[in-house]
C-alpha positions, 0 to 999 in steps of 0.5 A: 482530469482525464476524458472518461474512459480513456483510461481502464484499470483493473486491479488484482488485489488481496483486500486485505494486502497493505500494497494493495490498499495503497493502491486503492488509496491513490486511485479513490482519491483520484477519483479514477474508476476501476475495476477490481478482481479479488485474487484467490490467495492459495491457488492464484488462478486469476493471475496466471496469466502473469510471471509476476506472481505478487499482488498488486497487479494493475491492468491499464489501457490507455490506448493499449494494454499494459501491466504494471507491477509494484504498489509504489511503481503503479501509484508513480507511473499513474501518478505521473500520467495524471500530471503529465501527458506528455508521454503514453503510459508505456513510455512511462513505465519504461521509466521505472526498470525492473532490477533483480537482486538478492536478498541477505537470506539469498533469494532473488527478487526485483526491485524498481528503479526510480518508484518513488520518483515522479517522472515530470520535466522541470514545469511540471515539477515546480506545479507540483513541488513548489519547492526542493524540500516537499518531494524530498519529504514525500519520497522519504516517508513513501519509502518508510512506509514501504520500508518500516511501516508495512512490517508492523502490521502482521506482527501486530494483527497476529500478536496473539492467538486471539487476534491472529484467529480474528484476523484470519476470520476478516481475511476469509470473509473479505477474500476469495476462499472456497468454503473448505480452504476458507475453514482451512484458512481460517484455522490453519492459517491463524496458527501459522500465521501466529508463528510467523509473526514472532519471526517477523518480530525477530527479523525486525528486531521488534520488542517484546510488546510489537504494540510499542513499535506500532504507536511509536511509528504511527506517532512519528508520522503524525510528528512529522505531518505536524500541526500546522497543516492537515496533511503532510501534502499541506491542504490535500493529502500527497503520496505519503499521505495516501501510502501511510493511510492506505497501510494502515487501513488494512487493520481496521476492523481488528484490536490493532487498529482499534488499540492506536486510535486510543494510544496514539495520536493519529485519529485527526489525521485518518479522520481527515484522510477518511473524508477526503477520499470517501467524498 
């Protein structure tokens, strides 16, 4: 438990970012106050102060002022400043280096070392990880939710035009839009977005009813977390708890969300997950 105040967060977020509602994840169930600033998707004006340009961006001040960047960076560095006092928040984000690299389609983008990795000595390690076996697991399926997970929910939330108009309707009414760019957004966006959904479906070799994808995943994690244990960190959620939630969290609201409550088996788990962070 951190003295009050020394540790100030401000998050630059799109609401409806599954990046972003990871991080919210991880901070409500923490229990650690922040503040968030909404970023206005079309202009970006709030992170101009940033060469970062994506969303999220984590402002942290434990002392002195410091960005991180990468919804999987910040929930790691925090993480372990939670656990580990050892070293300052700085300190620890210089553990989790910025390296850039190029896609197949050519472009130049930064990847982090080391961001499912939490940086403890060995005491530390053992009180959180009991055994091998459990860190193991929660970097696998954090990185399968970075990886996989987060790719189904724009071909799913865009599926058709029906749905990709009610999607853009959630995304201006929770966003920050001016009244003509959000009659744009609303519109515009929807039809757009509608075909972008069906390159992403072909880039990840999606089948032909992307819902399929969908169930199938979320059924897998709910496989993988089991029955004898409410989460896949046992008795509190871990990461990967709070990764897959936070993901998929994004879709309530819409038909997607409502569609796998129904046809899979994932409902307990979220039940459960909605409690222990709400709390």
């Amino acid at each position: 438990q951190l003295p009050v105040g020394s540790l100030q967060l401000t998050l630059y977020q799109y609401k409806t970012c599954p990046f972003c509602s990871k991080v919210r994840a991880f901070l409500d169930y923490h229990g650690l106050p922040y503040e968030i600033v909404e970023v206005n998707p079309i202009m970006r004006k709030e992170i101009k102060f940033s060469s970062y340009r994506k969303v999220p961006i984590l402002l942290a001040n434990a002392g002195s002022p410091l960005q991180l960047n990468d919804s999987s960076v910040i929930i790691s560095a925090i993480k372990t400043y939670l656990v580990s006092r050892r070293n300052s928040l700085e300190e620890i984000v210089s553990f989790y280096p910025p390296v850039k690299t190029v896609t197949e389609q050519g472009k130049e983008v930064l990847e982090y070392e080391n961001k499912y990795w939490l940086m403890l000595d060995e005491k530390e390690t053992k009180r959180v990880y009991p055994v091998k076996e459990v860190r193991v697991e929660e970097m696998k399926w954090r990185k399968w939710a970075d990886d996989w997970l987060v790719h189904l929910i724009s071909p799913n939330v865009y599926r058709t035009p029906k749905e990709a108009l009610a999607s853009f309707d959630y995304i201006v009414r929770e966003g920050k839009f001016g009244t003509l760019e959000g009659l744009f957004a609303k519109y515009v966006g929807a039809v757009a977005m509608f075909f972008v959904s069906k390159r992403l479906k072909k880039r990840h070799q999606l089948r032909d009813d992307v819902r399929e994808d969908l169930y199938e995943a979320v059924n897998k994690w709910v496989k993988a977390v089991g029955t004898n244990r409410l989460f896949m960190g046992g008795n509190q959620p871990n990461l990967a708890d709070l990764a897959v939630y936070g993901v998929l969290r994004v879709m309530e609201g819409l038909e997607a969300f409502d569609d796998m409550m129904v046809h899979t088996n994932i409902q307990p788990w979220y039940q459960r997950m909605e409690e222990v962070i709400e709390k």
